[in-house]
VOPAGU-2260 file (C-alpha; in pm, 1 decimal, decimal comma):
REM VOPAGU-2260
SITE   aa  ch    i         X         Y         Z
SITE  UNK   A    0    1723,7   -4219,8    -853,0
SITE  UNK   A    1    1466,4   -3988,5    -781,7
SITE  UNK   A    2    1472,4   -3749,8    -457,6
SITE  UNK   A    3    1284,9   -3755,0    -165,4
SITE  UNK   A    4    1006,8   -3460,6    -200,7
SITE  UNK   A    5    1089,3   -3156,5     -11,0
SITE  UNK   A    6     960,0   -3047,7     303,9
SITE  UNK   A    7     726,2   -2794,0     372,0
SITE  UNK   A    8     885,5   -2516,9     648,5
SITE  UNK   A    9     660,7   -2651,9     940,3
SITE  UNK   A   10     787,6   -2973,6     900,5
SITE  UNK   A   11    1159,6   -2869,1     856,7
SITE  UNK   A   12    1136,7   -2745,0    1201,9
SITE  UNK   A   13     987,4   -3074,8    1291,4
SITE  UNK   A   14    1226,4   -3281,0    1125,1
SITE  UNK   A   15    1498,6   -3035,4    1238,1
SITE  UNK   A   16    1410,0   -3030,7    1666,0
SITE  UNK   A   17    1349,4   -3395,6    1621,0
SITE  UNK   A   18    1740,7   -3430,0    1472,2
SITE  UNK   A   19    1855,2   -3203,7    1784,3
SITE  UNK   A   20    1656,4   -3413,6    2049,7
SITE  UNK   A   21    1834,9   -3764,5    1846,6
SITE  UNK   A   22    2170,3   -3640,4    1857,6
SITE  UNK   A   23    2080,3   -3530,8    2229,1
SITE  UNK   A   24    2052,0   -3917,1    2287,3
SITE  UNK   A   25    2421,8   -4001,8    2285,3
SITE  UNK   A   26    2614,4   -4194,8    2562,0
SITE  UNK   A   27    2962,4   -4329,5    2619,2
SITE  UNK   A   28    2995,7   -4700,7    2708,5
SITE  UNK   A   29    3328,7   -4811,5    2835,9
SITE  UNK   A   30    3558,9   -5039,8    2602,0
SITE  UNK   A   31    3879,4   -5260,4    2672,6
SITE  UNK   A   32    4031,0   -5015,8    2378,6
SITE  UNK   A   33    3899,2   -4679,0    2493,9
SITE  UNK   A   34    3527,3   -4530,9    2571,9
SITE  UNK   A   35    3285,7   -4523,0    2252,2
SITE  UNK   A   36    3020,2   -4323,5    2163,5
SITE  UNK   A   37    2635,0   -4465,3    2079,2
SITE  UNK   A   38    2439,0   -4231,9    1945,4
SITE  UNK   A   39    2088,8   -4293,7    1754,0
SITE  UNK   A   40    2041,8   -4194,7    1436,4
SITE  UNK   A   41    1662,6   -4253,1    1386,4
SITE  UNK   A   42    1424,7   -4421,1    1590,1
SITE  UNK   A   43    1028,0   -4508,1    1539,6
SITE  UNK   A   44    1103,0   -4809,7    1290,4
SITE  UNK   A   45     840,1   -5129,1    1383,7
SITE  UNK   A   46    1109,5   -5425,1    1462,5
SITE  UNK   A   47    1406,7   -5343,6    1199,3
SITE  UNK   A   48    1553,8   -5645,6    1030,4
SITE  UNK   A   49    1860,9   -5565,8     734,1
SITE  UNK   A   50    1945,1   -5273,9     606,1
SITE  UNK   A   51    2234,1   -5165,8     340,7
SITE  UNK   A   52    2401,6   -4835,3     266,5
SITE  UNK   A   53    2302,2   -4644,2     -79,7
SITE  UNK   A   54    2549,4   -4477,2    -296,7
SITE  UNK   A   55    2409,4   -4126,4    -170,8
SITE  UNK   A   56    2506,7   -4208,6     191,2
SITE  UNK   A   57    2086,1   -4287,2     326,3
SITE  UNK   A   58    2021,8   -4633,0     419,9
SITE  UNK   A   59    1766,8   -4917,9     271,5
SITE  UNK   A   60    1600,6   -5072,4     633,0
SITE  UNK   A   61    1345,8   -5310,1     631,5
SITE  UNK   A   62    1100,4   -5365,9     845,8
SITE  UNK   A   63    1013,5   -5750,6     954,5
SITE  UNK   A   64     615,4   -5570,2     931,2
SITE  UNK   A   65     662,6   -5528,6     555,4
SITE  UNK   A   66     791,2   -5244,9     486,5
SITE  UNK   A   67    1095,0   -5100,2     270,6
SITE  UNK   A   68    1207,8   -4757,1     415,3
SITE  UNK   A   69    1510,8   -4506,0     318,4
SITE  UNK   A   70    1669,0   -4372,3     644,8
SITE  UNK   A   71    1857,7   -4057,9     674,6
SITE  UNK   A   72    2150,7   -3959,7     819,7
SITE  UNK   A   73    1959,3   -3637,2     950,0
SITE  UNK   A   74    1716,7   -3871,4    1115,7
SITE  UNK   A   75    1513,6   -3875,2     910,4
SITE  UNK   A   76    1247,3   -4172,0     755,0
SITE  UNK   A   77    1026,4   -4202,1     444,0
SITE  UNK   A   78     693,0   -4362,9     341,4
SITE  UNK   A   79     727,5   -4698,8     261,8
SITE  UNK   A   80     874,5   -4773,4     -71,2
SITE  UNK   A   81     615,7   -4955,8    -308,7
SITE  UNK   A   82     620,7   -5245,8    -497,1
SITE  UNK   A   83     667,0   -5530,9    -225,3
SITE  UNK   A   84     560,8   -5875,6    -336,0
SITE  UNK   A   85     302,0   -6050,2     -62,6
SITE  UNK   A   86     484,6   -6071,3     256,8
SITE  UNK   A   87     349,5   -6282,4     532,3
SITE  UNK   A   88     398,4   -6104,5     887,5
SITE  UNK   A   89     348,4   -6395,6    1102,7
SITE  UNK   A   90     576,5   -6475,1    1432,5
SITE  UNK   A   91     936,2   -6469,6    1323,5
SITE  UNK   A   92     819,5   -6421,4     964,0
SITE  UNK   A   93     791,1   -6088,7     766,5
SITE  UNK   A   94    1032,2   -5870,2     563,7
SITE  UNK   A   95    1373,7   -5976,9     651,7
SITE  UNK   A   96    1739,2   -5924,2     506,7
SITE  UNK   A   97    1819,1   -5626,9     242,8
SITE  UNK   A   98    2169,1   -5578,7       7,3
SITE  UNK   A   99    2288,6   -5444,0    -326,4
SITE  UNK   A  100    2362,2   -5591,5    -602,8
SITE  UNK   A  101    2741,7   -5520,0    -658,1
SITE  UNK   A  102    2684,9   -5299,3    -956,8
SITE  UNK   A  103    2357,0   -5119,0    -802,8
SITE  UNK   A  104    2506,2   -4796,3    -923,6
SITE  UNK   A  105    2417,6   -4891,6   -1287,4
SITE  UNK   A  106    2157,5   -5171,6   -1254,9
SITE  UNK   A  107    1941,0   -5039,8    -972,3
SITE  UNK   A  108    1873,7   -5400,1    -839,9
SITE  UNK   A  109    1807,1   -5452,1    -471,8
SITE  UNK   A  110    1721,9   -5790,3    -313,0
SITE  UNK   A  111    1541,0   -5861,6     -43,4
SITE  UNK   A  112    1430,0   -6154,8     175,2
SITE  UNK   A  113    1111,7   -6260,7     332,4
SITE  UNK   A  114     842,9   -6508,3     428,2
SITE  UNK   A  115     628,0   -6594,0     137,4
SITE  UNK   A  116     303,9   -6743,7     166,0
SITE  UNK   A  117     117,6   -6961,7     -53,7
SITE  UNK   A  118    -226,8   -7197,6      40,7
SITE  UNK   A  119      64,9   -7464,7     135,6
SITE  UNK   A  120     242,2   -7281,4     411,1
SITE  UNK   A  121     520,1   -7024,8     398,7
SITE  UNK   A  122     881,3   -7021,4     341,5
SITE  UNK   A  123    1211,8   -6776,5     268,3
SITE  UNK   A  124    1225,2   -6659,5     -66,4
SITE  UNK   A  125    1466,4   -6401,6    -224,1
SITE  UNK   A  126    1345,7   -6132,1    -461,4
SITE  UNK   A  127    1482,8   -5863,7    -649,9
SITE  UNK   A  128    1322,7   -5537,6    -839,3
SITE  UNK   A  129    1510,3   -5222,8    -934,5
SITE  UNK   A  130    1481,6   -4941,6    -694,4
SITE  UNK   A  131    1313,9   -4606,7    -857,7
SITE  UNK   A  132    1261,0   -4355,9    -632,1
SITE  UNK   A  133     976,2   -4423,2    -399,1
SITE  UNK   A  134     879,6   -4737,7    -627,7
SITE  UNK   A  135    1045,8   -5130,5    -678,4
SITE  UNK   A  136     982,2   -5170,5   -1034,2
SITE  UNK   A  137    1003,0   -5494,3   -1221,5
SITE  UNK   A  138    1026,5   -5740,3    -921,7
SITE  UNK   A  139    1136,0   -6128,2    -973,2
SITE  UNK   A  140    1107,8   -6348,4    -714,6
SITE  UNK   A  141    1461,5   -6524,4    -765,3
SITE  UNK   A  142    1455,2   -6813,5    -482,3
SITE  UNK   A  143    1151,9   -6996,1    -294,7
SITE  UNK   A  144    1265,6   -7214,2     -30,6
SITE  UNK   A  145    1128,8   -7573,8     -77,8
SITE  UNK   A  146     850,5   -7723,3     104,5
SITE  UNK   A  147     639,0   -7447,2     187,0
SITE  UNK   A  148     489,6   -7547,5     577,5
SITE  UNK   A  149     294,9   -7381,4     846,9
SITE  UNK   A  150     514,4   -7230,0    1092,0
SITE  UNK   A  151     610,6   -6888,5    1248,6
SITE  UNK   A  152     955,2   -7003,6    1314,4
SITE  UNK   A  153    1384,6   -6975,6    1160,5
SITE  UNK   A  154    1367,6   -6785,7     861,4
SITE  UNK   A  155    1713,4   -6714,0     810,6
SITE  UNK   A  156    1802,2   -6505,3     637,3
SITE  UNK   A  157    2125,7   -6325,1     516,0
SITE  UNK   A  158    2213,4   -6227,4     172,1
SITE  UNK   A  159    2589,8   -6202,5     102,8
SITE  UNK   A  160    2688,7   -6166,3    -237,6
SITE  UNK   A  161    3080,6   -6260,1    -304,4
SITE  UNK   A  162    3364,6   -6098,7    -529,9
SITE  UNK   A  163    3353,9   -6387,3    -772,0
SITE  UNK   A  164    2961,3   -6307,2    -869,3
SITE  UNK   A  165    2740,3   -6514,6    -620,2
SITE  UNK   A  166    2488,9   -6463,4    -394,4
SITE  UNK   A  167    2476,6   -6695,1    -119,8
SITE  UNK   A  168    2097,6   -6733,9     129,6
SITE  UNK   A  169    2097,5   -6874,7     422,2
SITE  UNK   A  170    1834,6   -7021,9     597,2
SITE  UNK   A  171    1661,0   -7178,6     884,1
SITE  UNK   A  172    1516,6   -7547,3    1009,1
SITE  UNK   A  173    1183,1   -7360,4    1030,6
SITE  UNK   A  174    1167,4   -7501,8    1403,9
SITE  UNK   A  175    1158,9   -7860,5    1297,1
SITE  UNK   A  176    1316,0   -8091,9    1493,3
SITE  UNK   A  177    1324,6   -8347,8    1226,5
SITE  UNK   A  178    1574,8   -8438,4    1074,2
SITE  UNK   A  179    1525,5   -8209,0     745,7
SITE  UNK   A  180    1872,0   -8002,4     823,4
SITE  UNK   A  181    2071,4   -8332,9     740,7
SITE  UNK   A  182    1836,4   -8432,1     412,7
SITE  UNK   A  183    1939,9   -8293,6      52,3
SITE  UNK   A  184    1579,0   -8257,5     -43,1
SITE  UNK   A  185    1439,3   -7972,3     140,3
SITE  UNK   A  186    1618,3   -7608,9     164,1
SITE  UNK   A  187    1540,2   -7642,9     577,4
SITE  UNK   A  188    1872,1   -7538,7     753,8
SITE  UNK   A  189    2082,9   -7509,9     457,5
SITE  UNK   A  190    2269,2   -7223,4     275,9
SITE  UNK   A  191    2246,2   -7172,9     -99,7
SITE  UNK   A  192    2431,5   -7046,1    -339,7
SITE  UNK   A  193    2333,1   -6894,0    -646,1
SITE  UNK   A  194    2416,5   -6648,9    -947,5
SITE  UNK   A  195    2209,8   -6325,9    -881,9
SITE  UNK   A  196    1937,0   -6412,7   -1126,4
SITE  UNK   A  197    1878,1   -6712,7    -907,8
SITE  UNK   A  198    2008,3   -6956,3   -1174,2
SITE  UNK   A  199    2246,1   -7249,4    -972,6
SITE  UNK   A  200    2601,7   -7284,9   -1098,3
SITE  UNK   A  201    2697,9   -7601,9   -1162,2
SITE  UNK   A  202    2960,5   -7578,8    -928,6
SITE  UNK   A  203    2758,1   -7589,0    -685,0
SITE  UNK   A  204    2900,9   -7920,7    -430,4
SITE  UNK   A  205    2583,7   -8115,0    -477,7
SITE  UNK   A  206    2509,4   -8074,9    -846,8
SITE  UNK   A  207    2402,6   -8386,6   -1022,7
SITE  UNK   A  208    2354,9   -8618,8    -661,7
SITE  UNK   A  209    2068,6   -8701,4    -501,8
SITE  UNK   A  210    1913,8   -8334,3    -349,0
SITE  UNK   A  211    1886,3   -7997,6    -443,8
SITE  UNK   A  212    2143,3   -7818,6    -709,0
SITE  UNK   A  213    2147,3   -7499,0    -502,5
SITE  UNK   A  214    2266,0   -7589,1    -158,1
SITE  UNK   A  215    2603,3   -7516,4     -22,1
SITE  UNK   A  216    2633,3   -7611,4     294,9
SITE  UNK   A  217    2377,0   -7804,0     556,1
SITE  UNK   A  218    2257,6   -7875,7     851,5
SITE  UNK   A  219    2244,6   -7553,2     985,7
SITE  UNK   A  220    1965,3   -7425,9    1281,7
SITE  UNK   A  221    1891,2   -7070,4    1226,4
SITE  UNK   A  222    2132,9   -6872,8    1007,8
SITE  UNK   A  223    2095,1   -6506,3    1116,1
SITE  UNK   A  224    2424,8   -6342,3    1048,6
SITE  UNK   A  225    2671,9   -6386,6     740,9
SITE  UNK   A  226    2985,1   -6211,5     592,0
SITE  UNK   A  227    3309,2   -6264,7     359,8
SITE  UNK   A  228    3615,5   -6287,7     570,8
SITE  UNK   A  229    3845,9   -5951,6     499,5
SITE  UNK   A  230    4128,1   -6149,8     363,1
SITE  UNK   A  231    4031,9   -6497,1     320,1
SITE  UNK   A  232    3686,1   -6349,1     101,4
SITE  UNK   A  233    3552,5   -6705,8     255,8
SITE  UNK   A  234    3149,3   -6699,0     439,1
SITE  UNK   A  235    3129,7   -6679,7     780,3
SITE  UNK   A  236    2808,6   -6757,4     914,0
SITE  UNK   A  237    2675,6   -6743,7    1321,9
SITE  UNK   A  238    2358,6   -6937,7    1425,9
SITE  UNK   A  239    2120,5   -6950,5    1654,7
SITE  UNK   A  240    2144,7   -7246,0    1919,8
SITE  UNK   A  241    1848,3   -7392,6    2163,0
SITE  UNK   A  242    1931,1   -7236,9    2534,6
SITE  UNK   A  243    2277,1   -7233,9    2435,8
SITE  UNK   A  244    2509,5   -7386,7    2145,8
SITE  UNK   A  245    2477,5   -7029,6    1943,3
SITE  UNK   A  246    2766,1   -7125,6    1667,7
SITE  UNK   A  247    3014,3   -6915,9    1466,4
SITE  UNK   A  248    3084,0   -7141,2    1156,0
SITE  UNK   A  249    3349,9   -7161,9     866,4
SITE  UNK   A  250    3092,4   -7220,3     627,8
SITE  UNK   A  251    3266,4   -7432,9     330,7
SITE  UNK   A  252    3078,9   -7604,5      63,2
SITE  UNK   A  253    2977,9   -7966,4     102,9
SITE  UNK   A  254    3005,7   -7925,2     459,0
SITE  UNK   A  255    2763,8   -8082,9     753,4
SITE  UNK   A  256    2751,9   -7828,2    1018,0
SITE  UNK   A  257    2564,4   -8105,5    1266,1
SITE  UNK   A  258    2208,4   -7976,5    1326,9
SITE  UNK   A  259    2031,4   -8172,5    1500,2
SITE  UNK   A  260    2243,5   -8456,4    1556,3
SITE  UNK   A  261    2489,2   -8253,8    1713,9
SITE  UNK   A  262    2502,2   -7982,3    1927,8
SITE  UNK   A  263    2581,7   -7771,9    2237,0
SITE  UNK   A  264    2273,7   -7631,0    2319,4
SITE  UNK   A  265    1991,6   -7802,8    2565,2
SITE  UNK   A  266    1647,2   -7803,4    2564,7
SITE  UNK   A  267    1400,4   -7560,8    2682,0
SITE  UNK   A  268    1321,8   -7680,5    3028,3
SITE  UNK   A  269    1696,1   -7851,5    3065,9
SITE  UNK   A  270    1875,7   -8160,5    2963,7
SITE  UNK   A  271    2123,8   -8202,7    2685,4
SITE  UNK   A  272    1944,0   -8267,0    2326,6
SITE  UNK   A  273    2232,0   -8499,2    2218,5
SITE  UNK   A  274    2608,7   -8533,6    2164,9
SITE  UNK   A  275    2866,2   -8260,1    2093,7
SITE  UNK   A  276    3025,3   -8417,2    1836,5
SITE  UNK   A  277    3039,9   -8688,9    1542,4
SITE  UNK   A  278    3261,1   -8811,7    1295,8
SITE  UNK   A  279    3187,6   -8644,5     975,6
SITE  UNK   A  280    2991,6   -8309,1    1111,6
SITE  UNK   A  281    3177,7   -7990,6    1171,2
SITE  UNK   A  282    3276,7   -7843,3    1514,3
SITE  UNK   A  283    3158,9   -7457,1    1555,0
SITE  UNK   A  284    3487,3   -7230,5    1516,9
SITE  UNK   A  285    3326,7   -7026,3    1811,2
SITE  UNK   A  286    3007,5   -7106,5    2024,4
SITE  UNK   A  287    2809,4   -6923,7    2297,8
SITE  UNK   A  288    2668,7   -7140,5    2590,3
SITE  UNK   A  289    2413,7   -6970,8    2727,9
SITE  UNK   A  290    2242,8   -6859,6    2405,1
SITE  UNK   A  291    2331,6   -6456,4    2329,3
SITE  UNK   A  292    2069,4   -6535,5    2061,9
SITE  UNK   A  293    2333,5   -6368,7    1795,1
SITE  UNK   A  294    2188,6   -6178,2    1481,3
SITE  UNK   A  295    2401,2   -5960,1    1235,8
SITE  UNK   A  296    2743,0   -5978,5    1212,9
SITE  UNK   A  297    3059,6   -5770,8     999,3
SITE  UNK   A  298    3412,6   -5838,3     993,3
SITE  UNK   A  299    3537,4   -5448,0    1109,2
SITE  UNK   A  300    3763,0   -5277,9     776,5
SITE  UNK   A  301    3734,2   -4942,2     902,8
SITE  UNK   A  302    4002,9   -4716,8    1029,2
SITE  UNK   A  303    3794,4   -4551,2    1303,6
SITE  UNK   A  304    3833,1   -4824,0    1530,3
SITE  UNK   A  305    4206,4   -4922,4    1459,3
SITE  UNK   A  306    4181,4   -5193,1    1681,7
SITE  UNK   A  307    3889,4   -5353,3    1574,0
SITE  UNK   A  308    4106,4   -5405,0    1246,0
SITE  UNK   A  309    3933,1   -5780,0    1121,6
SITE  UNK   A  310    3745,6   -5888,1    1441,7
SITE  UNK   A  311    3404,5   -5969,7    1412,8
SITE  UNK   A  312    3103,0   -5782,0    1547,8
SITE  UNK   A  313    2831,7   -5984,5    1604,2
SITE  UNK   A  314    2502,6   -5833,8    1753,5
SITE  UNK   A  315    2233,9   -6063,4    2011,9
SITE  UNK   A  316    1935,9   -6045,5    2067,3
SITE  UNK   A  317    1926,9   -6231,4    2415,1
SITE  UNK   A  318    2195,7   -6062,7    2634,7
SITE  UNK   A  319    2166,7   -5724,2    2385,6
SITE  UNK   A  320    2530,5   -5652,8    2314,9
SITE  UNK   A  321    2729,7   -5662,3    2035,7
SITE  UNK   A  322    3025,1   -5935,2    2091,6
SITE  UNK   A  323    3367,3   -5827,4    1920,2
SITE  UNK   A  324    3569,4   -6128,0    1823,7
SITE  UNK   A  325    3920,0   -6105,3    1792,1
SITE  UNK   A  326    4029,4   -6328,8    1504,4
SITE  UNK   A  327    4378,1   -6540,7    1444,0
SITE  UNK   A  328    4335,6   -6726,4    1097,0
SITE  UNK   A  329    4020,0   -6901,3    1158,4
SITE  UNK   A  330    4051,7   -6890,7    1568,2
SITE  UNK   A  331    3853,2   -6680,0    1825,8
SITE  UNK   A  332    4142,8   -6573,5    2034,7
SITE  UNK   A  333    3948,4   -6316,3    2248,5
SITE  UNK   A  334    3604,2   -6197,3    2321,9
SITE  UNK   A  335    3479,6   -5856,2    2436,7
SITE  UNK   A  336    3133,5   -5782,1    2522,6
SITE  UNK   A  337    2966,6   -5422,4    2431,7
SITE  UNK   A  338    2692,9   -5324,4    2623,6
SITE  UNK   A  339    2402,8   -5209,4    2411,6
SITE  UNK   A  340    2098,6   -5244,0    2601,7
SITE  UNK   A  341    1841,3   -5314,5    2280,7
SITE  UNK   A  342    1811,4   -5607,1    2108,2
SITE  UNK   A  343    2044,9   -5603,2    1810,1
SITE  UNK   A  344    1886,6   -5759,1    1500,0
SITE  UNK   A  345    2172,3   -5636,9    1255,0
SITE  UNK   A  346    2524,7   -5517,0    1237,4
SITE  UNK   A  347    2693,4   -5324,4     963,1
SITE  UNK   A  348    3000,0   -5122,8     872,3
SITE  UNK   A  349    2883,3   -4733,4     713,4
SITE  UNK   A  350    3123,2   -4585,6     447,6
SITE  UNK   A  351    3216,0   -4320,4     733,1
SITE  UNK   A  352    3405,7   -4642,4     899,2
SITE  UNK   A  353    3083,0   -4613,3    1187,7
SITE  UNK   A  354    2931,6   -4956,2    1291,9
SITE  UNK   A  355    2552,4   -4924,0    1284,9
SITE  UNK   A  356    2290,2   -5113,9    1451,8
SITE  UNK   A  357    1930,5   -5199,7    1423,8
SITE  UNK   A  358    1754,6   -5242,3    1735,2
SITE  UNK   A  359    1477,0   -5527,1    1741,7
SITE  UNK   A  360    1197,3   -5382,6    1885,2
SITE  UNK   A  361     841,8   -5157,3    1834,0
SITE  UNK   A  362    1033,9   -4880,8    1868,0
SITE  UNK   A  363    1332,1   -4992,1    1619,0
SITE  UNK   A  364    1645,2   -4768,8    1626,4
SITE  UNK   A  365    1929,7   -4725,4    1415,0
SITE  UNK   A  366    2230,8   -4662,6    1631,9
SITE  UNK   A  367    2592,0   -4559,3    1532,0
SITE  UNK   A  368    2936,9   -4656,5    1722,3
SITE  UNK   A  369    3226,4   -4409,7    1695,3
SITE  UNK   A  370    3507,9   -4325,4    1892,5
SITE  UNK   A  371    3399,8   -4099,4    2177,2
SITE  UNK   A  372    3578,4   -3762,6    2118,4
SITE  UNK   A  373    3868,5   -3666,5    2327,5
């Protein structure tokens, strides 16, 4: 991978008061387990959506405005990266999730999520290129979520890729309150799964039926967090709920997560949307009424936080916190609230055992959690 070009000496000293005026911005917040330390890492991003850790310790961030950035742990932030496909940047719409394929080391390939328009409308689609230095070099656009319509709404999107050589997508109703989540034939609130060349294994629950060969698991709302359990390796998912009815979900294949014929949440304005429950749809394992407006999430591995050993960290938007759930098989036995006070878009574990955070917002941040020093 090639470098970074070095800096002249004015803007060393730049870059370097800039790194001792970031590390000035650190505070303690007050935990049930002890008093932790937020500190920002880098700030000046335009509403950062995923991000992923490279072998060389910088992350990949993204942008929802369309752009593909390395971040340093110094601070620091490149140019955009080149080679983007066309992105629509359009309400909820833009560049979205970023991850590695599990053998990036040798391959190069990173994918990426985002809203791609055509004269039809716009939908998710999932792309991958191989990473080069400041360029993405021989892009493929791997999924397109199916129809394409005019809307600036649920996107998704979270790419998780599992042990076993999958990468599952999830996705969004788009805003439609039809009844597309509970249908076979569109990829509106659904999660896929496919191999990472976006072929469908014919595993897949709903090969050879009526619908489409890719889908996992359905009627979903707004899928904006996902990871593989620690020890179970299964997909956990969290959604986004109207006004309330945010979900944590088991998400198993063939499974009808209710959306929206079922649900907790109520509509803007007031008044329930419908029942809580229905033979043959699946309860949420977890659910936030009012709406936190969740996004990102990790199951904790790291031994900084000793006991955060296999909760689940799950940022929101709404009440702008990070919500750590403490797990018993596939319960929520406990949950403690973190005060952030930005709107977290994304959630991940660094290979220091750190949890970092994008902020959603002009101003985008990348924070870091740590153990306050004693």
């Amino acid at each position: 991978m090639h470098l970074l070009p070095k800096l002249s000496l004015t803007a060393t000293a730049i870059l370097l008061a800039s790194l001792v005026q970031t590390q000035s911005q650190a505070q303690t917040i007050d935990t049930e387990h002890g008093p932790i330390q937020l500190n920002t890492i880098a700030e000046g991003l335009q509403h950062p959506w995923g991000m992923t850790f490279l072998p060389d310790g910088r992350m990949l961030v993204t942008e929802r405005t369309a752009n593909l950035r390395y971040v340093s742990m110094d601070g620091s932030i490149s140019e955009p990266i080149a080679g983007l496909p066309d992105i629509l940047v359009d309400g909820q719409g833009g560049l979205l999730d970023v991850a590695l394929h599990p053998e990036f080391a040798s391959n190069q390939w990173v994918y990426f999520s985002y809203n791609e328009p055509t004269p039809e409308g716009s939908s998710t689609a999932v792309a991958r290129a191989r990473l080069n230095g400041m360029q993405l070099e021989q892009l493929e656009v791997i999924f397109s979520a199916q129809p394409k319509m005019r809307s600036r709404h649920h996107f998704g999107s979270r790419l998780v890729f599992t042990d076993d050589g999958y990468l599952f997508v999830t996705l969004g109703d788009r805003g439609s309150r039809r009844h597309d989540a509970q249908t076979l034939d569109t990829h509106h609130g659904k999660v896929v799964r496919l191999y990472p060349d976006g072929t469908i294994p014919q595993s897949n629950p709903f090969v050879g039926r009526d619908g489409l060969d890719d889908i996992w698991s359905y009627g979903h709302r707004n899928i904006q967090g996902a990871d593989l359990h620690p020890q179970t390796r299964q997909l956990w998912t969290h959604e986004h709920g109207p006004q309330g009815g945010d979900e944590l979900n088991l998400t198993e294949a063939a499974k009808n997560y209710g959306w929206p014929t079922i649900t907790y949440g109520e509509e803007y304005g007031g008044g329930h949307i419908g029942p809580t429950a229905k033979e043959g749809m699946e309860q949420p394992v977890h659910q936030w009424t009012p709406s936190i407006a969740p996004s990102g999430m990790v199951f904790y591995t790291g031994e900084l936080f000793n006991d955060w050993q296999g909760n689940a960290l799950v940022g929101a938007l709404r009440y702008q916190l990070v919500a750590r759930l403490v797990m018993d098989g596939n319960e929520v036995t406990h949950e403690e609230r973190i005060d952030i006070g930005m709107r977290v878009r994304d959630v991940r574990q660094g290979p220091d055992g750190a949890v970092y955070l994008l902020t959603d917002e002009p101003n985008g941040k990348v924070l870091q959690l740590k153990p306050a020093a004693k």
